[in-house]
Jmol script that loads the backbone (N, CA, C; Angstrom):
load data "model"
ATOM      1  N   UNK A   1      28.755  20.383 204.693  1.00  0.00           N
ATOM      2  CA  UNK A   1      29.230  19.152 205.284  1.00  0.00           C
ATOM      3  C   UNK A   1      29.824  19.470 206.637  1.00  0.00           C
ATOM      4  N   UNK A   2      29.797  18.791 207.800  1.00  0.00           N
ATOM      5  CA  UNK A   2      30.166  19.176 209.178  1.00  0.00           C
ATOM      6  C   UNK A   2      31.657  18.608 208.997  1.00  0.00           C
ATOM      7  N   UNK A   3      32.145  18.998 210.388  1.00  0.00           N
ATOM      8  CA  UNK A   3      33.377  18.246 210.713  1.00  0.00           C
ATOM      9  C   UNK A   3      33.780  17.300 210.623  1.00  0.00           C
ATOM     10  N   UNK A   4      32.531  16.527 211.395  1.00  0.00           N
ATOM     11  CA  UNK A   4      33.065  14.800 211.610  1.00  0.00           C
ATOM     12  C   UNK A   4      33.021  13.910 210.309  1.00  0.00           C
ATOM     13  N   UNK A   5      31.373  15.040 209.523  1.00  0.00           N
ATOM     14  CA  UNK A   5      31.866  14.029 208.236  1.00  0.00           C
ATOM     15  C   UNK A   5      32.623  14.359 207.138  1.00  0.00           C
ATOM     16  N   UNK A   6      33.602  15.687 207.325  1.00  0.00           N
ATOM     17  CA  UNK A   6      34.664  16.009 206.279  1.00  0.00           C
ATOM     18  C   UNK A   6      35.259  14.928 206.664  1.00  0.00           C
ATOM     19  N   UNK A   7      36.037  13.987 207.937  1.00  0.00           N
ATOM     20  CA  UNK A   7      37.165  13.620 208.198  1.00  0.00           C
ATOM     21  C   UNK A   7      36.754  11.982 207.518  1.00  0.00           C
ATOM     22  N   UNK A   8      35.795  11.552 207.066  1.00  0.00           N
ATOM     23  CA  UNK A   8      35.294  10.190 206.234  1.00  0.00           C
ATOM     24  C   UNK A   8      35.778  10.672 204.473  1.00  0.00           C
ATOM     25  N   UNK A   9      36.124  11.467 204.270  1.00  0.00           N
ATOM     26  CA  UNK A   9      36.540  12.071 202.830  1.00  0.00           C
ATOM     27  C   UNK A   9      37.566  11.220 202.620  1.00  0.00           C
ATOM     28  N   UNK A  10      38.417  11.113 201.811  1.00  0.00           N
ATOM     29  CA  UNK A  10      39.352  10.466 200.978  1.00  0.00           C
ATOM     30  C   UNK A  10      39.757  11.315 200.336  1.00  0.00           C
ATOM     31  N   UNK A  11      41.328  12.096 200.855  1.00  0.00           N
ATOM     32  CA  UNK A  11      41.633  13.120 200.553  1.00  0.00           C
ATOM     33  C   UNK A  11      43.255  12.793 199.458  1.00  0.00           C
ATOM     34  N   UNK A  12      43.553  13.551 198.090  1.00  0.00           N
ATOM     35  CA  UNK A  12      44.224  13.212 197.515  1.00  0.00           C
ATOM     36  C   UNK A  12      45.329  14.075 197.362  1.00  0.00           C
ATOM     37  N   UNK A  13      46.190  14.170 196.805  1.00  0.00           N
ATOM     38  CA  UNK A  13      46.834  15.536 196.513  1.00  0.00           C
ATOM     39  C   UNK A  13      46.752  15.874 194.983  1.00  0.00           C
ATOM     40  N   UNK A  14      46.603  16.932 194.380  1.00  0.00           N
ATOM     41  CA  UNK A  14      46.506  17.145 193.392  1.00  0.00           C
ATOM     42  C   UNK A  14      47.549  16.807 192.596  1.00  0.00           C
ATOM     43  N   UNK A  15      47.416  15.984 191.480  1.00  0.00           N
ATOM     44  CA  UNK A  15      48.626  16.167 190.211  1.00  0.00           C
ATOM     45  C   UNK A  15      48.970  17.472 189.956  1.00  0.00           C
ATOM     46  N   UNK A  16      48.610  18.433 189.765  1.00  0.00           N
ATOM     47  CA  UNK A  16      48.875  20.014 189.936  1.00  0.00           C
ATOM     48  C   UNK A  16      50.203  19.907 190.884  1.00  0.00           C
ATOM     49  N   UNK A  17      49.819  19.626 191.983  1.00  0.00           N
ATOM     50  CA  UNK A  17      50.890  20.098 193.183  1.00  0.00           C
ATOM     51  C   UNK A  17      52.197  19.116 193.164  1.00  0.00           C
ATOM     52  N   UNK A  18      53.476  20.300 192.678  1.00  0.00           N
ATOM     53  CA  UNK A  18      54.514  19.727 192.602  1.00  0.00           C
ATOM     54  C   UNK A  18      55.212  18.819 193.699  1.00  0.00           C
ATOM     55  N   UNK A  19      56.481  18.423 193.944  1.00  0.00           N
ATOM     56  CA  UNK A  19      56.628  17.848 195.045  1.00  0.00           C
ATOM     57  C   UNK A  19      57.916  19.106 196.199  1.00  0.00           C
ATOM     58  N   UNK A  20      58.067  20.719 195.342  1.00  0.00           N
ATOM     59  CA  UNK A  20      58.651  21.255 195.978  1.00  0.00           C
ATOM     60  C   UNK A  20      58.357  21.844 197.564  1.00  0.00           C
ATOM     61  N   UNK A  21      57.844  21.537 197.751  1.00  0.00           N
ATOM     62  CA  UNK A  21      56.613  21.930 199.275  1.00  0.00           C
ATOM     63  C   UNK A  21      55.964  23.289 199.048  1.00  0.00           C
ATOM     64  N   UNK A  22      55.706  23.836 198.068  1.00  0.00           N
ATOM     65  CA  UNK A  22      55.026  25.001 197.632  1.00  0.00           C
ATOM     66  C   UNK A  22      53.748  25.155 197.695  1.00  0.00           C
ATOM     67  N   UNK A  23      53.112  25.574 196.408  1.00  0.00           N
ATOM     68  CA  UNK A  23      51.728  25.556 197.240  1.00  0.00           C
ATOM     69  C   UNK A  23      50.877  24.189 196.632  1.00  0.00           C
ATOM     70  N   UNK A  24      50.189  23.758 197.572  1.00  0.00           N
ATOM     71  CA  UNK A  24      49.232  22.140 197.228  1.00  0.00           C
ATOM     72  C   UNK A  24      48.222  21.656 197.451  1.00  0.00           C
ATOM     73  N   UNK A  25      47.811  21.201 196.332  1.00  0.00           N
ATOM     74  CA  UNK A  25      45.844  20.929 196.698  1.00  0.00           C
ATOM     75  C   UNK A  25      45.754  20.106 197.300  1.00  0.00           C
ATOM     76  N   UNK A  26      44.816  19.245 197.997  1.00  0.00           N
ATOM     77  CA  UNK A  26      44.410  18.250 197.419  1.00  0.00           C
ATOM     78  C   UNK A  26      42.808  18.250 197.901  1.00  0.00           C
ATOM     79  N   UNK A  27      42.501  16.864 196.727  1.00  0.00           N
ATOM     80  CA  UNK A  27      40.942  17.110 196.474  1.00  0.00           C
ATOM     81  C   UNK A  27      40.663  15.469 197.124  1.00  0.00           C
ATOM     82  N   UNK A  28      39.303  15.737 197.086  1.00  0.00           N
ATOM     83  CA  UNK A  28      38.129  14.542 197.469  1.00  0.00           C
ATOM     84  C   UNK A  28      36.706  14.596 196.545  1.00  0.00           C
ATOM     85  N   UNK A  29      36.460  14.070 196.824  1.00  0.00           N
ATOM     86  CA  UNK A  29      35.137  13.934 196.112  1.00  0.00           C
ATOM     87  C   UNK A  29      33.772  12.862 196.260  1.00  0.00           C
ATOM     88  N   UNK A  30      32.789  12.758 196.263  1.00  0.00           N
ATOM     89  CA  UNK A  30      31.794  12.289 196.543  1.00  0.00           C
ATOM     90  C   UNK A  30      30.581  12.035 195.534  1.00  0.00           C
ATOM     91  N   UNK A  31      29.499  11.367 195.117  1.00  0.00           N
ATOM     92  CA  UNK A  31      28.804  11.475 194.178  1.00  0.00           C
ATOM     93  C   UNK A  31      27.966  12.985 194.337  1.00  0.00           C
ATOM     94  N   UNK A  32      28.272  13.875 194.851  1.00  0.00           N
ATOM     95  CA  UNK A  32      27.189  15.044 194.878  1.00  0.00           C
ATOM     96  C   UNK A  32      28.509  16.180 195.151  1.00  0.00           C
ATOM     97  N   UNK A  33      29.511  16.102 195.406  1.00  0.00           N
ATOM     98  CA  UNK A  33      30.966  17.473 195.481  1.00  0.00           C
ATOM     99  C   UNK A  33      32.202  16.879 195.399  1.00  0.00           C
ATOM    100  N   UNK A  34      32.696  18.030 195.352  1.00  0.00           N
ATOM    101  CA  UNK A  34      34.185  18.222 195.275  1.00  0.00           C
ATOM    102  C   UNK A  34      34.984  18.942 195.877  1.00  0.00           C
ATOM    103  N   UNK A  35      35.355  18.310 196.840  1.00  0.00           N
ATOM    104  CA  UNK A  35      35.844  19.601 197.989  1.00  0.00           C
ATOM    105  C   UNK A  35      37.578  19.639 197.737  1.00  0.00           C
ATOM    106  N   UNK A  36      38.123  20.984 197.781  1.00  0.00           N
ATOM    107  CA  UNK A  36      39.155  21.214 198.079  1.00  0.00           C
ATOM    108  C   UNK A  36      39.985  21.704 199.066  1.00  0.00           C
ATOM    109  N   UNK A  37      41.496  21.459 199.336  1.00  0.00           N
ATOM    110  CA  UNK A  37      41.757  22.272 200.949  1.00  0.00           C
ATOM    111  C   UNK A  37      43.421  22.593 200.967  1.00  0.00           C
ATOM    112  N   UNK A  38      43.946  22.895 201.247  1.00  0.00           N
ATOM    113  CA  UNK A  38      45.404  23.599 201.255  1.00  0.00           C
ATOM    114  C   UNK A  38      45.933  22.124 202.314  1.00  0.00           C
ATOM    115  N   UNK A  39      47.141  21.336 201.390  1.00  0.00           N
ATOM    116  CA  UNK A  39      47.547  20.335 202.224  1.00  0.00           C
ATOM    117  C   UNK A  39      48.006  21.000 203.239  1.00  0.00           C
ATOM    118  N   UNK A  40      48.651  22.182 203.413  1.00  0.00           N
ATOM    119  CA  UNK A  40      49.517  22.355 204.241  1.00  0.00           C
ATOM    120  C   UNK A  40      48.639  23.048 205.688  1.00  0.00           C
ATOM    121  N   UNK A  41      47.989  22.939 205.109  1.00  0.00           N
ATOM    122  CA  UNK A  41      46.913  23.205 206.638  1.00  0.00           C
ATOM    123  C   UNK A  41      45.554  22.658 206.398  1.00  0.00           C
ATOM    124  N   UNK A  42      45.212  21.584 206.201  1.00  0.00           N
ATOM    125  CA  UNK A  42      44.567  20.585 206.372  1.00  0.00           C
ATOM    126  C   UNK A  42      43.172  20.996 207.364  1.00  0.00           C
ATOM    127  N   UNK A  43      42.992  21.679 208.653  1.00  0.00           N
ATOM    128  CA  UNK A  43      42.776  21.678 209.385  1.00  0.00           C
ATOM    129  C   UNK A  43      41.838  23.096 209.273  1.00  0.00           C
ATOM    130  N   UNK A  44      42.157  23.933 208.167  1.00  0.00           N
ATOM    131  CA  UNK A  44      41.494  25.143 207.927  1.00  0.00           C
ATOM    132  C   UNK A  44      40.220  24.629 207.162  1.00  0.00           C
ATOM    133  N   UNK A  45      39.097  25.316 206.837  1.00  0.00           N
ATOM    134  CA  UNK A  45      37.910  25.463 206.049  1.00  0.00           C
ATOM    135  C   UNK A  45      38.344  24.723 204.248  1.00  0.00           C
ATOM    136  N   UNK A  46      37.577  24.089 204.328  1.00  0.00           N
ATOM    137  CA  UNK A  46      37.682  23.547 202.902  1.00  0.00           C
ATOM    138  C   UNK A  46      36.549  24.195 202.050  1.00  0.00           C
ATOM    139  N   UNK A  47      36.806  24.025 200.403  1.00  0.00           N
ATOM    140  CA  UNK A  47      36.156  24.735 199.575  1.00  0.00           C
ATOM    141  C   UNK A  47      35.465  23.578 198.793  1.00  0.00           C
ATOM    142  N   UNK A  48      34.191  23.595 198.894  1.00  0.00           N
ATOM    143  CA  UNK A  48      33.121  22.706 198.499  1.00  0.00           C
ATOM    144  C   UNK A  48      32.716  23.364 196.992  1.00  0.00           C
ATOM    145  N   UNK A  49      32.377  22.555 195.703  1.00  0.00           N
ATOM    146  CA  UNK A  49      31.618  22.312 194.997  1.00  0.00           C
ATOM    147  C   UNK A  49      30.458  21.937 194.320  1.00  0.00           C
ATOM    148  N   UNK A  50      29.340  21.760 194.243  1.00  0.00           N
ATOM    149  CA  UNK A  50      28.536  20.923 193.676  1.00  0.00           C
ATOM    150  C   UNK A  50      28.885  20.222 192.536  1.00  0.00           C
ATOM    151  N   UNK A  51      28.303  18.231 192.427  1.00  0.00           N
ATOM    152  CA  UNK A  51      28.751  17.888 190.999  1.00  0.00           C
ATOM    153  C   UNK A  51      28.117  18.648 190.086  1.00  0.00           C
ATOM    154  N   UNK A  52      26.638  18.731 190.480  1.00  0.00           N
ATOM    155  CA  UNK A  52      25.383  19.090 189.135  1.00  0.00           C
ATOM    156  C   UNK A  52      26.343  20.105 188.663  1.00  0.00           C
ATOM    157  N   UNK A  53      26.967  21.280 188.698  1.00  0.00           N
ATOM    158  CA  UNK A  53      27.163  22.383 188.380  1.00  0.00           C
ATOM    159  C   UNK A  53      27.049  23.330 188.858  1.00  0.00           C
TER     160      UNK A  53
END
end "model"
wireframe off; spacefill off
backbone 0.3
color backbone group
């Protein structure tokens, strides 16, 4: 997925991630992945999934 169209994602924070400012997901998702990314730097490389498996 490129740049411009990571930033059309709908990005969440994980229920996982407490509210101490430690460490925190958050996810998005699409009918074909599941991308994840470190809230706290947003701006770094995100980690993509496939749904199929």
């Amino acid at each position: 997925m490129s740049a411009e169209s990571s930033r059309q994602l709908v990005w969440r924070k994980s229920s996982y991630s407490g509210n101490e400012g430690g460490e925190c997901l958050e996810v998005a998702a699409t009918s074909e992945s599941l991308y994840i990314r470190d809230s706290k730097n947003v701006h770094r490389p995100h980690l993509s999934v496939n749904a199929d498996g």
